[in-house]
C-alpha positions in Angstrom: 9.7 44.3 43.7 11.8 42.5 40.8 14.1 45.1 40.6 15.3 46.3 37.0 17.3 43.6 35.6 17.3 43.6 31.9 17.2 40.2 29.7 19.5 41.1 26.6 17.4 40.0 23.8 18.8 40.4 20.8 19.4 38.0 17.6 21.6 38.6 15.2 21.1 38.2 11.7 23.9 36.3 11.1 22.7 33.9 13.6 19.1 33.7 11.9 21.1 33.2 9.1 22.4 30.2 9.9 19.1 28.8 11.0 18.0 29.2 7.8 21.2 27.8 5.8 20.8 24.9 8.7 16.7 24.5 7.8 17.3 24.6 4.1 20.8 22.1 4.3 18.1 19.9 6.6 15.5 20.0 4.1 17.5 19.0 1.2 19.1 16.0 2.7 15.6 14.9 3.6 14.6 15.3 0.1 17.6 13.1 -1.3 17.3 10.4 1.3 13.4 10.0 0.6 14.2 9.8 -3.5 16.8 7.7 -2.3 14.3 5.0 -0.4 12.1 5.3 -3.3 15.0 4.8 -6.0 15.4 1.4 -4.1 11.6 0.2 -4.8 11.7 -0.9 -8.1 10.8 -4.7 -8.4 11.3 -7.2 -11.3 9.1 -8.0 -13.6 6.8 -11.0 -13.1 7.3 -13.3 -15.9 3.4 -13.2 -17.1 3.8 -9.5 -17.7 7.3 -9.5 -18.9 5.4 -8.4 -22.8 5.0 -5.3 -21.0 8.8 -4.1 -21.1 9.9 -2.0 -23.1 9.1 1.8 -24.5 5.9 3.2 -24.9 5.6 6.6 -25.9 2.5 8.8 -27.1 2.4 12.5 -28.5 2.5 13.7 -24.9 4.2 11.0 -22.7 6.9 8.6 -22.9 7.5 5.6 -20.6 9.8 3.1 -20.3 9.4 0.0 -18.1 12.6 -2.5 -17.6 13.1 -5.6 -17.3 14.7 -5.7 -13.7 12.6 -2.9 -12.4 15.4 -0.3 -12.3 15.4 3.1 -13.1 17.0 4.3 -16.5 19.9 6.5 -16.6 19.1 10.2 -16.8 
């Protein structure tokens, strides 16, 4: 009734390659633009708790808080 008409179905792996290389390039720009919004978050100090800047560090942790809110240089 349909006759015999074959639908060529066939991936090739360098194809499904690329996906992947395409998912995982995807991925990773996602992950640096949402580090990126959050690198932008940091907020000054309020001047009441402006004692609080500076480094604090303990046998297992270290923190530093600045001034202006930024980040510090890795």
């Amino acid at each position: 009734m349909y006759g015999s008409a074959v639908i060529p179905y066939s991936v090739s792996l360098s194809k499904v390659s690329n996906l992947r290389e395409l998912s995982s390039r995807l991925r990773y720009l996602l992950v640096l633009a949402f580090a990126w919004l959050l690198g932008g978050c940091g907020q000054p100090l309020p001047l009441d708790k402006a004692e609080y800047a500076g480094e604090w560090q303990s046998a297992d942790m270290y923190l530093l808080i600045q001034h202006d809110g930024s980040d510090p240089p890795r």
